[in-house]
C-alpha positions in Angstrom: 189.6 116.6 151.6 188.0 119.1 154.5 185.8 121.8 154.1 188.6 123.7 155.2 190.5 123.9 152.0 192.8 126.0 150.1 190.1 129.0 149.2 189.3 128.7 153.4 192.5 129.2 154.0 193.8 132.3 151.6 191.1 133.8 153.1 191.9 133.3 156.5 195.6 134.1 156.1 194.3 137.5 155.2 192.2 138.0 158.6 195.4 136.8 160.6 197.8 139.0 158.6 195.0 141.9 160.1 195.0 140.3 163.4 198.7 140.8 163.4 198.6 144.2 162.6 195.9 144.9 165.4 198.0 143.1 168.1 200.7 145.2 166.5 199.6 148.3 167.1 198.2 148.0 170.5 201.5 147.6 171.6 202.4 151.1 170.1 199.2 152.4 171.6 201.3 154.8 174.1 202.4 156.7 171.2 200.4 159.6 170.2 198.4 159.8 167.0 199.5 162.6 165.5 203.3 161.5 165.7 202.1 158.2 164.1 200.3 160.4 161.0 201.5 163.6 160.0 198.7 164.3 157.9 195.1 163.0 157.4 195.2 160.4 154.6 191.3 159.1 155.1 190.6 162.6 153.6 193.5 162.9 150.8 193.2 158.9 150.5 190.2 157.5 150.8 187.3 160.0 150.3 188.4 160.3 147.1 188.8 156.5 146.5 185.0 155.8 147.8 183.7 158.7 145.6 185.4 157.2 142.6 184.7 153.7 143.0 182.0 153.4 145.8 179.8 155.5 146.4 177.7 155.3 143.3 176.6 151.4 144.8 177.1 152.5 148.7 174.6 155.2 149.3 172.3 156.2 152.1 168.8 154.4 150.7 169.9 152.3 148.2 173.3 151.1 149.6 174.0 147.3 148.4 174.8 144.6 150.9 173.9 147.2 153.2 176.9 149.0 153.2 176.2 152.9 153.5 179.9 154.7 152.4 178.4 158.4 151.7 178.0 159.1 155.3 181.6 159.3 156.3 182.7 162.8 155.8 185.8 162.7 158.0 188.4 160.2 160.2 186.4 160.3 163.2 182.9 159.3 161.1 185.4 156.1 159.9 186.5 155.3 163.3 182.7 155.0 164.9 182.0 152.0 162.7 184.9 149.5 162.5 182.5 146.9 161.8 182.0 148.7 158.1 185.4 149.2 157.7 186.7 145.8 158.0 184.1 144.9 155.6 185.8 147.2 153.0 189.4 145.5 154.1 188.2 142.6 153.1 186.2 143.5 149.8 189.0 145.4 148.5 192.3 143.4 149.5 190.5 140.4 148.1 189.5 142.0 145.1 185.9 141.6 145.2 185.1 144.9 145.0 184.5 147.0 142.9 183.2 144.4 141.1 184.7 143.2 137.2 181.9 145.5 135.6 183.1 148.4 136.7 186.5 150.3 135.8 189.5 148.7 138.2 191.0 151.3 141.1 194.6 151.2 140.1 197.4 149.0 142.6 198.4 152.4 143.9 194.7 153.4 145.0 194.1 150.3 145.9 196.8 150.0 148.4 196.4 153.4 149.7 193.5 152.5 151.1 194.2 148.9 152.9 197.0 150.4 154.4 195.2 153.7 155.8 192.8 150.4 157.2 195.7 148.5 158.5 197.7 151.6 159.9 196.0 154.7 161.0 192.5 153.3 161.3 193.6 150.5 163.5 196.5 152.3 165.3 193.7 155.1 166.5 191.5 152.7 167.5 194.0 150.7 169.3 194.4 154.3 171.3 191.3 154.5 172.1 191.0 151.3 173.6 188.2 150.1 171.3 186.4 147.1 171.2 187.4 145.8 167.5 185.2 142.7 166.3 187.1 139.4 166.0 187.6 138.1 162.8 186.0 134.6 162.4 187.1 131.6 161.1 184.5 130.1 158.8 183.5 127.3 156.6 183.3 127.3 153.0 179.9 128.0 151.5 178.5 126.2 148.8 179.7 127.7 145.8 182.8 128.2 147.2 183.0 124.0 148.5 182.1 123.1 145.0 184.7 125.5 143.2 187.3 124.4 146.0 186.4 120.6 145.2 186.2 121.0 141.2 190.0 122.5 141.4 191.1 120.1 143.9 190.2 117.4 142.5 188.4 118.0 138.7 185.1 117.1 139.9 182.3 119.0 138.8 179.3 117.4 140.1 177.3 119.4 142.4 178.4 118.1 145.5 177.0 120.8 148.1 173.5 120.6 147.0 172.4 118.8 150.1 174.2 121.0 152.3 172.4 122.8 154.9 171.7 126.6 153.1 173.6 129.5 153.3 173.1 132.2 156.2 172.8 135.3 154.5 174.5 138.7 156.6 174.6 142.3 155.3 173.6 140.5 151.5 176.4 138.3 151.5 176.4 134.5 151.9 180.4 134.8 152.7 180.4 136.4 156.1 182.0 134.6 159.0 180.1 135.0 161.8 177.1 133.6 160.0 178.9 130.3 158.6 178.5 128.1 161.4 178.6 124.3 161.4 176.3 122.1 163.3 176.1 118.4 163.0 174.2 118.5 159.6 177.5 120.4 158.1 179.4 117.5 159.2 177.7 114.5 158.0 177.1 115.8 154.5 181.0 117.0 154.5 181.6 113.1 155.0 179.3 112.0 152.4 180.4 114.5 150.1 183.9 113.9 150.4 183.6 109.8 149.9 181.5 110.7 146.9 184.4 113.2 145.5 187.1 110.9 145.6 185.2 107.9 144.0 184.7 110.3 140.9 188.1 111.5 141.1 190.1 108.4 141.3 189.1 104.9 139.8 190.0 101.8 141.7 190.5 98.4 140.1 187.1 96.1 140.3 187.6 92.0 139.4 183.4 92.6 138.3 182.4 88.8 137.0 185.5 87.7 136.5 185.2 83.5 137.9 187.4 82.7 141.2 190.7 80.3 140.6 191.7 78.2 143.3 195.8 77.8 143.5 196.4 75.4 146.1 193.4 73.4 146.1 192.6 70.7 148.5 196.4 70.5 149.2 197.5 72.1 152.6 200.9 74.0 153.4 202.0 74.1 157.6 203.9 77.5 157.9 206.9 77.3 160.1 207.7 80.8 162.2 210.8 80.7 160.7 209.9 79.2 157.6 207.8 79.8 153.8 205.8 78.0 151.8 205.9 78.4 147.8 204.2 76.7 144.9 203.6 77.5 141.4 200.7 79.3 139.8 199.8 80.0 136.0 198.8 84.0 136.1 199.1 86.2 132.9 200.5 89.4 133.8 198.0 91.7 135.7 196.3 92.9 138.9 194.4 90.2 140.8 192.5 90.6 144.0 193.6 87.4 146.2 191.7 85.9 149.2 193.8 83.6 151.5 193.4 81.8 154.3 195.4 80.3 157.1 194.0 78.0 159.6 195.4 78.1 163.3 196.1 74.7 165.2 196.6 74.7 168.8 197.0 78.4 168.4 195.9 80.1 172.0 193.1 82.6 170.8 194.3 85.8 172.1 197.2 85.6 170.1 196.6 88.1 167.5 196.9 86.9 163.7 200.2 87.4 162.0 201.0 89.6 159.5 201.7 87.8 156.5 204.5 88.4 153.6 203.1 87.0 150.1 204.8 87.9 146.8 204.0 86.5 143.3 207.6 87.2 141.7 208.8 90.7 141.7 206.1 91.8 143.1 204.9 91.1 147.4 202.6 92.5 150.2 202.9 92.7 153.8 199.3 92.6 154.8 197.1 92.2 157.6 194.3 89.7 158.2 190.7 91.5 157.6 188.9 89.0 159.2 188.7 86.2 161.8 186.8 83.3 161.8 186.9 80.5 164.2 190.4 78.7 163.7 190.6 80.8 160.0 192.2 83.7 159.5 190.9 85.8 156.6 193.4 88.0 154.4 192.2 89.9 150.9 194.5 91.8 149.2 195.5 93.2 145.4 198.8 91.9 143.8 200.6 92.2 140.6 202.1 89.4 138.7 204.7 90.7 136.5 205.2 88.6 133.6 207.8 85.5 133.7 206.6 85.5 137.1 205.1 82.0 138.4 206.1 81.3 142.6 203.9 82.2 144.9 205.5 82.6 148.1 203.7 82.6 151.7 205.8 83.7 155.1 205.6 85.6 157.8 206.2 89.4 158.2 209.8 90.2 159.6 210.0 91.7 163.2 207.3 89.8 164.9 207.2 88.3 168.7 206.4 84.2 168.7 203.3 84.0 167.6 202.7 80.0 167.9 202.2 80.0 171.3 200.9 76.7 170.9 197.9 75.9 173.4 199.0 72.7 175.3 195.3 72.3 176.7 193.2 72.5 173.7 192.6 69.1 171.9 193.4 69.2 168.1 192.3 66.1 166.9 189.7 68.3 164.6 188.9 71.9 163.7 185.5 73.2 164.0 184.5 72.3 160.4 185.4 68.5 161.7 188.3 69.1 158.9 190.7 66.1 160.0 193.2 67.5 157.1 195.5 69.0 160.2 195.4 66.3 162.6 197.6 67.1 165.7 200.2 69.2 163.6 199.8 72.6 165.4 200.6 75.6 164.1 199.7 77.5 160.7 198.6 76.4 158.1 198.0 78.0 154.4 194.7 76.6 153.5 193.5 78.3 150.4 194.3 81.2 148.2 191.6 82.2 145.3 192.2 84.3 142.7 190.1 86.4 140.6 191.7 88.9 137.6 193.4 90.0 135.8 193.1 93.7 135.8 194.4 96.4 133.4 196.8 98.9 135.5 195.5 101.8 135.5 199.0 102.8 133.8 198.4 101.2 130.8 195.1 103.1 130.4 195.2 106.6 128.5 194.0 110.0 129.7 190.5 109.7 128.1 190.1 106.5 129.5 191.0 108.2 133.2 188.8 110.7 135.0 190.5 114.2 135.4 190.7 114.1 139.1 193.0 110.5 138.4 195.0 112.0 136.1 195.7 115.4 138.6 196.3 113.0 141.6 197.6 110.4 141.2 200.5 112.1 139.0 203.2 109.1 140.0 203.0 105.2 139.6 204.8 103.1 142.1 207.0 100.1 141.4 206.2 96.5 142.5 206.5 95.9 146.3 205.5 97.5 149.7 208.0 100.1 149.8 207.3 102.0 146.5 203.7 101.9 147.2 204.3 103.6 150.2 207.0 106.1 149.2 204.8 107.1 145.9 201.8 107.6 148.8 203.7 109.8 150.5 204.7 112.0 147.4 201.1 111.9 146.4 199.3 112.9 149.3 202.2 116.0 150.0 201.6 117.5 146.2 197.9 116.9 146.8 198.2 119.1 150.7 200.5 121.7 148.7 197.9 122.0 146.5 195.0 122.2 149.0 196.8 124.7 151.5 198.5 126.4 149.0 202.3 126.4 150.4 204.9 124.1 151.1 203.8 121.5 153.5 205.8 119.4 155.6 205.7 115.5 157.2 203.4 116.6 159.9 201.1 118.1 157.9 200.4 115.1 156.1 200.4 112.4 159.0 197.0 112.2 159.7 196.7 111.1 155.7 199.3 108.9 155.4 198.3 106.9 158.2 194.9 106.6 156.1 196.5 105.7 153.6 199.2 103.5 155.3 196.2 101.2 157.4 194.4 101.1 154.0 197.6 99.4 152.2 198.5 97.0 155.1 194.6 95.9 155.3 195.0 94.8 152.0 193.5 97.7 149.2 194.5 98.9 146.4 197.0 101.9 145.6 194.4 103.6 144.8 192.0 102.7 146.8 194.5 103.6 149.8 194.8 106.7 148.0 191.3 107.2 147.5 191.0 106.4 151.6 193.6 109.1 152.4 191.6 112.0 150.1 188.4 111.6 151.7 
C-alpha cells in the first residue's frame, strides 16, 4: 500500500487524458482557428455557466481560493490566464465545484464547458505557441491518505497525523505543484503503511502457549536422496515449528538447503532463517489436519549436491562438544519444537475478524505450498484492482508477490506473507 493509490491515480488519469488533448492539438496547430470554431462558445457557453454557478464565490475582492472569474469578459481575457483555467478543468470535471450546497450545473452545462477547455481553449493556445503549465503528479494529502487507506483496507485510525503538513496554494491543500515529498514523507509512508496492515489483517500468535519437543534427544542423519519421518501427537491446528539440522563435515560456503516438511496433508518448502555454527535454524507455521500423525523431514526437489562433504575438517565433535554425530557426515535433523495449536482464522466469525481481514483476505487456501501461493496471487490482484481501480495484470503485481513469495518460503504465515505484501 503506496501513497500513490487509487484516489492518486483517478486524479491523475484526468491530467493525462488533458495532456493528451494538449499534445493533440498542437499537432493541428497549422490549422486556423476560426475553421476549428465556427462560433464563439466561451461567450454562448461559458459566461453564462460562470454567472450561474460561479461568479457569486469568484469575484474581484472576495474571490475564494483566490480564483477571480468576473474579470473574463471575452475569449481572449480566458486565454491570458491558462493557469486559472486549468484550475476550473479540474474543479468542474471532478466535481468539486460548485460545491454540494449549492444547486448542481446540469451534465449538459457541465460538459459544455470542459470541452470548450479541452477544445477551443487549448487548440488556440496551441496556435499561439503558448507556454501551458505542466500538470503535476502529486502525493496524496492527508485527508485524502486516510480516506484512500480506510477504503482500501477498513482502517480508520488516523494514520497521517504524523505526516509532514499540507502546503497550502491558491486556498487549497490539493494542488500539485505544492505536494512535494522529501525524506520525511517517505519514512512516515513506511511506518504508516506497516501500522495499516497490522490493523487490517490478523496473524496467528502461539502467545504462552509451552514449547513440545518431538524428537527429543534422538537424532535423524538426512540422506540427499533420502527422508526422515517419525510420529507426533498434534490435535488439529496451526503450530509455529522451530527445527534444526546440524551440518557434519559440511564445507561452510555451501549454502543451507531448503527443506520439505509436511505433517500429513499438509507440507512447506522453507528456507533456513538463521545460521549458527554447524546449526541451521528453520521457523515456520504448519497445519496438522486431523487423522494426521507423520512428520516427514527431506529435502526440497531441484537442488545441486549440497553435501559437499569437507574431507579436511575433523568431525570427531561439533562446536557444542556434542559427540552424538561422531564421524557420520552429513545432515542431521536435530530438534523440532512445537508450540500451538492455533484457531484458523477460518473458523473465526466476521465479528471476531477486523474489517480490513474480512475485505482482503476474501479466499482461504488449501493445505500445501501451492494453494498458499496461488490464493496469494488471487489476493494480492483483487487487492491492486481495487487500489488502481482497473484491471491489472501479472506485472503489476510482481513486485508484491515476490513480498509475499520470500515471506512464505522464509517460513511466515499466510497471512503474515499477505500482511508483508500490503505494506
Amino acid at each position: 500500500m503506496f501513497p500513490y493509490n487509487h484516489r492518486f491515480q483517478l486524479h491523475n488519469e484526468r491530467y493525462l487524458t488533458l495532456l493528451f488533448a494538449i499534445l493533440t492539438f498542437a499537432m493541428i496547430a497549422s490549422i486556423p482557428v476560426s475553421e476549428l470554431s465556427a462560433k464563439d462558445s466561451f461567450q454562448s457557453e461559458v459566461v453564462p455557466f460562470l454567472k450561474k454557478h460561479c461568479i457569486e464565490c469568484h469575484t474581484e475582492g472576495s474571490a475564494e481560493g483566490g480564483l477571480d472569474l468576473d474579470r473574463f469578459s471575452s475569449k481572449e481575457d480566458a486565454l491570458n490566464a491558462s493557469k486559472t483555467w486549468l484550475r476550473v478543468w479540474d474543479a468542474v470535471e471532478s466535481g468539486a465545484m460548485p460545491p454540494s450546497t449549492e444547486p448542481r450545473p446540469s451534465l449538459e452545462e457541465t460538459r459544455s464547458v470542459i470541452d470548450w477547455i479541452e477544445s477551443d481553449f487549448l487548440t488556440t493556445l496551441s496556435t499561439r505557441g503558448s507556454q501551458m503549465v505542466p500538470a503535476s503528479i502529486r502525493r496524496l494529502n492527508r485527508q485524502e491518505y486516510n480516506n484512500t487507506i480506510r477504503d482500501l483496507m477498513g482502517v480508520s485510525e488516523d494514520l497521517a497525523k504524523d505526516f509532514p503538513s499540507d502546503e497550502i496554494s491558491f486556498g487549497y491543500d490539493n494542488i500539485g505543484s505544492a505536494l512535494s515529498i522529501s525524506p520525511v514523507h517517505i519514512e512516515k509512508y513506511l511506518l504508516a503503511a506497516e501500522r495499516a496492515s497490522s490493523l487490517a489483517i490478523m496473524v496467528p500468535s502461539v502467545g504462552d502457549r509451552p514449547p513440545v519437543e518431538l524428537i527429543g534427544l534422538t537424532t535423524y542423519p538426512l540422506a540427499e536422496d533420502g527422508s526422515v519421518t517419525f510420529d507426533h501427537h498434534l490435535a488439529p491446528g496451526r503450530y509455529m515449528v522451530d527445527f534444526s539440522l546440524v551440518r557434519v563435515g559440511v564445507a561452510e560456503t555451501v549454502p543451507p538447503p531448503t527443506v520439505h516438511v509436511s505433517f500429513g496433508k499438509d507440507y512447506r518448502n522453507i528456507d533456513a532463517v538463521r545460521v549458527q555454527d554447524e546449526t541451521l535454524v528453520y521457523r515456520f507455521w504448519i497445519d496438522a489436519a486431523a487423522g494426521d500423525k507423520l512428520v516427514t523431514v527431506r529435502l526440497s526437489a531441484k537442488q545441486s549436491t549440497l553435501l559437499n562433504m569437507d574431507s579436511k575438517k575433523e568431525v570427531t565433535s561439533n562446536v557444542s562438544g556434542d559427540q552424538r554425530y561422531g564421524g557420520n557426515r552429513g545432515l542431521h535433523v536435530d530438534s523440532m519444537v512445537v508450540r500451538g495449536p492455533v484457531t484458523f482464522t477460518s473458523e473465526l466469525t466476521d465479528e471476531q475478524l477486523p474489517e480490513g481481514h474480512r475485505r482482503i483476505l476474501n479466499i482461504q487456501p488449501e493445505f500445501g505450498d501451492e494453494s498458499r501461493l496461488d490464493c496469494g496471487r488471487k489476493v494480492l490482484a483483487r487487492f491492486a484492482e481495487l487500489a488502481y481501480r482497473r484491471p491489472v495484470v501479472s506485472e503489476d503485481i510482481a513486485p508484491a508477490f515476490s513480498l509475499f513469495e520470500m515471506a512464505w518460503k522464509r517460513g511466515e504465515s499466510y497471512e503474515r506473507a499477505i500482511q508483508v505484501a500490503t505494506t
